[in-house]
C-alpha positions in Angstrom: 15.2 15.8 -19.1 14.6 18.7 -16.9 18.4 19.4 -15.4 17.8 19.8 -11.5 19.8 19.1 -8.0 20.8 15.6 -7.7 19.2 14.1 -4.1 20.1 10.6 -3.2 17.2 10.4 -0.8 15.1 11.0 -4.0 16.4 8.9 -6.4 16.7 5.7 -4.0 13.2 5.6 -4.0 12.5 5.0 -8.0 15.4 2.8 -7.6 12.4 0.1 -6.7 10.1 1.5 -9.1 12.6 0.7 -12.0 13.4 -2.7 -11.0 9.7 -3.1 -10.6 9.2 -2.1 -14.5 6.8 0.8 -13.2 8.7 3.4 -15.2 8.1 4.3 -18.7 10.9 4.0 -21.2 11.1 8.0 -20.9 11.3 7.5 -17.2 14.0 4.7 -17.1 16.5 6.4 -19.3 16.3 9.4 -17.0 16.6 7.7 -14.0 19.2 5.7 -15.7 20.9 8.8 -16.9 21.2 10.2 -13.2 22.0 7.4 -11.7 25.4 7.1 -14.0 26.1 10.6 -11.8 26.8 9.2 -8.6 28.5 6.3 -7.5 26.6 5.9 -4.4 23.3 6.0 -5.6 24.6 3.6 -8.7 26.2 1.3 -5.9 22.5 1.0 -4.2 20.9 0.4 -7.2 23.1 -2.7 -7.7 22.8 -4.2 -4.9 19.0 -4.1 -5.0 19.4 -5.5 -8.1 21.0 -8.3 -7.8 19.6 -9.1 -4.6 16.1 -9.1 -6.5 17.6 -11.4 -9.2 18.7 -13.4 -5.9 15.4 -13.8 -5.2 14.2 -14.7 -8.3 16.7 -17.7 -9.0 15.9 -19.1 -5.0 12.8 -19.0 -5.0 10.8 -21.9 -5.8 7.0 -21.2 -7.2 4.9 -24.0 -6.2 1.2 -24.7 -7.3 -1.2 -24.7 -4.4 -4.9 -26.6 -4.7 -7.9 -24.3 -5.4 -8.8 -25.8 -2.0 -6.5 -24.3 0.0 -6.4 -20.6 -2.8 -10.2 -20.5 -1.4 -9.6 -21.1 2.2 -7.1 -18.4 2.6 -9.5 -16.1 0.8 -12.4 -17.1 3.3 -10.5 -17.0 6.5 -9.3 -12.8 5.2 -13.0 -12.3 4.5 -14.0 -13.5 8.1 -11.3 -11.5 9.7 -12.4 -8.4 8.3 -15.8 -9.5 9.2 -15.1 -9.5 12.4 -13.2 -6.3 12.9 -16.4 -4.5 11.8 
C-alpha cells in the first residue's frame, strides 16, 4: 500500500463501500489496515456496521405476487412517460 496522509473525510466514504462487499480483497485489507490507525474513523465504521447487521436481522423479506412486481413496474414506466 502506497503510505499517504490519513483523511477521515476520505476514508468514511469506502467505509460503505466495504460493508457493501464493493472492495477487492487488496482493497479491504488496505482500508482495513488504515482504519486500525484511528480510533475515530474505526469507531464510525462500527457503528455502521452494526447498524447494517441491525438491519439485516429486523427486517422481514416478504414475497410479493408477480401481479403487483408488474404493476409497480408499469405505473414507473407511465411516470416517466409523462414527464417527457
Amino acid at each position: 500500500m502506497e503510505k499517504h496522509r490519513h483523511s477521515c473525510s476520505e476514508l468514511i466514504k469506502r467505509v460503505y463501500l466495504c460493508l457493501d462487499g464493493e472492495m477487492s480483497p487488496q482493497q479491504e485489507e488496505d482500508f482495513l489496515e488504515e482504519l486500525g490507525c484511528c480510533n475515530s474513523c474505526l469507531e464510525k465504521y462500527d457503528i455502521e456496521k452494526n447498524f447494517k447487521q441491525y438491519l439485516i436481522e429486523k427486517v422481514q423479506r416478504r414475497k410479493i405476487s408477480v401481479v403487483l412486481v408488474n404493476n409497480i413496474r408499469q405505473q414507473i414506466k407511465d411516470s416517466f412517460r409523462m414527464s417527457d
